[in-house]
C-alpha positions in Angstrom: 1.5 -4.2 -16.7 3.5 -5.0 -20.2 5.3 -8.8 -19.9 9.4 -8.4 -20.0 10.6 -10.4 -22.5 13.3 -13.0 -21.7 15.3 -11.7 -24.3 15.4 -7.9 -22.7 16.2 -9.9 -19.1 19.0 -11.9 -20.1 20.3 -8.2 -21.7 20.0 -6.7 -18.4 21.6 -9.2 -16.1 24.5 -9.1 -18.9 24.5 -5.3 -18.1 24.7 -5.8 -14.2 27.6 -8.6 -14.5 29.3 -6.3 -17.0 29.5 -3.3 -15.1 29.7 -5.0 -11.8 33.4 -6.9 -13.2 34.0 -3.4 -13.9 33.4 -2.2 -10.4 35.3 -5.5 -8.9 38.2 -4.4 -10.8 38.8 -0.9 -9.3 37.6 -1.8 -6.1 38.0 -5.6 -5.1 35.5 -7.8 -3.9 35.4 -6.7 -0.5 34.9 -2.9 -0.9 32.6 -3.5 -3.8 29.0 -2.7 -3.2 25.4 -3.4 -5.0 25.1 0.2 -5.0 28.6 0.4 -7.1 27.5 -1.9 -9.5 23.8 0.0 -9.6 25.5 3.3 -10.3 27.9 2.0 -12.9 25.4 0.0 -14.6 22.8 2.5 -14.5 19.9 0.8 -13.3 17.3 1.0 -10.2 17.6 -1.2 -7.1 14.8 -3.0 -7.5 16.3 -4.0 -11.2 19.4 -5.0 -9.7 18.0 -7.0 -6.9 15.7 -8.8 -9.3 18.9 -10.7 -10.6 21.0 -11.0 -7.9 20.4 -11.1 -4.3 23.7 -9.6 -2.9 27.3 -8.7 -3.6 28.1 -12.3 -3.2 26.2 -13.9 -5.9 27.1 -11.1 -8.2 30.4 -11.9 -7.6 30.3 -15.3 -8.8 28.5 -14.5 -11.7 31.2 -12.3 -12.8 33.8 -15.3 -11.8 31.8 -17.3 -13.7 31.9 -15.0 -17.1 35.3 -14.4 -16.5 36.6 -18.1 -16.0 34.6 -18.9 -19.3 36.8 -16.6 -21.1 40.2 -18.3 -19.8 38.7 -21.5 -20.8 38.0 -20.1 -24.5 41.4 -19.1 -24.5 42.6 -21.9 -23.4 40.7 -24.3 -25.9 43.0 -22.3 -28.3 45.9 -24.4 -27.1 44.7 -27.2 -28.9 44.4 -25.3 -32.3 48.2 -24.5 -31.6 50.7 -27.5 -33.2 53.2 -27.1 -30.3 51.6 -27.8 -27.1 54.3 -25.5 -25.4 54.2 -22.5 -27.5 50.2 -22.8 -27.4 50.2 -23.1 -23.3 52.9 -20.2 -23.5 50.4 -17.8 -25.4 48.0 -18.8 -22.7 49.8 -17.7 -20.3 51.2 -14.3 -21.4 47.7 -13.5 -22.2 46.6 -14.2 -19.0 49.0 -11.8 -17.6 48.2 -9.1 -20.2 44.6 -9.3 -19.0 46.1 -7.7 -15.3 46.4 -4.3 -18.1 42.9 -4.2 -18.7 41.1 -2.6 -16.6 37.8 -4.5 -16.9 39.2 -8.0 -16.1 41.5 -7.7 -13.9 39.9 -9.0 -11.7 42.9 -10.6 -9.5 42.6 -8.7 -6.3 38.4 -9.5 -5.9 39.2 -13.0 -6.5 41.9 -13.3 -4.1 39.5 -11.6 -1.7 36.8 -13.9 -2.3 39.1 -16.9 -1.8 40.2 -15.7 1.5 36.3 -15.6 2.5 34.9 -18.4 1.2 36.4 -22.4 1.0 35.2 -25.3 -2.0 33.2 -26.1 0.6 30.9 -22.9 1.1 31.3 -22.7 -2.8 30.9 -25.6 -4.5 31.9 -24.3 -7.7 35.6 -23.3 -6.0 36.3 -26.8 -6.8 34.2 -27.1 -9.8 36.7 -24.7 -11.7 39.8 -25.6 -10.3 39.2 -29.3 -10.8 37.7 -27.8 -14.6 41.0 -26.0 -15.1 43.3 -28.6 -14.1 41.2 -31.4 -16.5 41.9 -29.3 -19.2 45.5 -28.7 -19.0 45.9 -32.4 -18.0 43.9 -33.0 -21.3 46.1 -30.8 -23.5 49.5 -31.7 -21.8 49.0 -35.7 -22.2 48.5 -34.8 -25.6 52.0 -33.0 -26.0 53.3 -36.3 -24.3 51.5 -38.6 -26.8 52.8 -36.8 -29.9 56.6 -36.7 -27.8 56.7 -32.9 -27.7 56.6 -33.5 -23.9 58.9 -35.9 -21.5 56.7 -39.1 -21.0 58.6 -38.9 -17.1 56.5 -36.2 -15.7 53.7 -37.1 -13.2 50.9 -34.8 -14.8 48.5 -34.2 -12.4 51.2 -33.3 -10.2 52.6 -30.8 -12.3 49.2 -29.0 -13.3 48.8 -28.6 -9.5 52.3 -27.2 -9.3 51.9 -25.0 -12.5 48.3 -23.6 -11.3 49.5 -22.8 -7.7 52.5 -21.0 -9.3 50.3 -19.0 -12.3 48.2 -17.6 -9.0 51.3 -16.6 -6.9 52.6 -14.5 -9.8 49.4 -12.8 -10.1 49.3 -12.1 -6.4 52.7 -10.8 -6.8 52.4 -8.6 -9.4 49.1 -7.2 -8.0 50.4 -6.4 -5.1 53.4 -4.9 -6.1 52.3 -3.4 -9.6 52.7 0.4 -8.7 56.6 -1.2 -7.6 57.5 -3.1 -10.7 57.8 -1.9 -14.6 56.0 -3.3 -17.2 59.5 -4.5 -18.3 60.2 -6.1 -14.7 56.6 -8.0 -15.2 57.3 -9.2 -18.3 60.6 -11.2 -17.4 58.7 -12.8 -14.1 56.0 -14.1 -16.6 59.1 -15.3 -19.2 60.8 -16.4 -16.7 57.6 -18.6 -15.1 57.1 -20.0 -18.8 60.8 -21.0 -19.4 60.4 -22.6 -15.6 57.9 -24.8 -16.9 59.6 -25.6 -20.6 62.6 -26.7 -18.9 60.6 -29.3 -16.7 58.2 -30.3 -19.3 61.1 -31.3 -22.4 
């Protein structure tokens, strides 16, 4: 029997995750099956199987991928010379991602959260606590260089400002066939000129 290399491995599992975000996205996390993701990715069971050993763990491999992506994006923040216009951009293009429909992956991950705590999950907290570290990190900066109020308890705030980024998401997902793309837009302006307001 011919040896695999690692190289054709690592390509495959980057198939399955691919096409199994693309499967979480039309169907959720908790109507999603391994057979969805086999169909869609266009590979045996025994192939899938051999990376992942259920819907769960496929799941957070996509959360992984995907939460690597938002923290790419919002590395970019730093590039940015105002610290509010670059956490604006952040934001709007977290909301445009809801569009696409390979990453909108809001409703699976609200799903997912419902079944599973940080406890269960370790890396529930690891990506929280890794998310609010790095706007903590960019904000103190905008407060060193006085672009930012030096009156605002931080770690506070980031709580405040994650816990309100997720209810809009939750919002808009579950009301999207309701509200117009112009609707949406003026809840996400009006989220970013919420936190502009507390932040100068």
């Amino acid at each position: 029997m011919p040896r695999v290399s690692e190289e054709y491995l690592e390509k495959r599992k980057q198939l399955i995750v691919n096409s199994a975000a693309l499967v979480f996205s039309k169907k959720g996390f908790t109507e999603a099956t391994m057979k969805d993701v086999m169909t869609e990715a266009g590979i045996s069971r025994g192939g899938l199987y051999a990376h992942f050993e259920n819907i769960d763990a496929l799941f957070l491999e996509v959360l992984k991928m995907d939460d690597e992506k938002d923290k790419q994006s919002l590395l970019k923040i730093g590039e940015n010379p105002s610290v509010l216009k670059g956490i604006e951009l952040w934001v709007r293009e977290l909301f445009e991602e809801m569009n696409l429909p390979d990453r909108d992956l809001i409703r699976a991950r609200s799903e997912y959260f419902l079944k599973y705590t940080e406890k269960e999950v370790p890396y529930l907290a690891e990506r929280r606590n890794g998310l609010e570290q790095m706007l903590l990190t960019v904000l103190t900066k905008g407060v060193e260089e006085k672009e930012l109020a030096n009156t605002i308890e931080l770690p506070i705030f980031v709580s405040v400002f994650i816990s309100s980024i997720d209810g809009l998401m939750l919002n808009l997902n579950e009301y999207r066939r309701l509200s117009t793309n112009d609707e949406k837009q003026k809840k996400v302006t009006m989220l970013i000129e919420m936190l502009q307001q507390y932040l100068v």
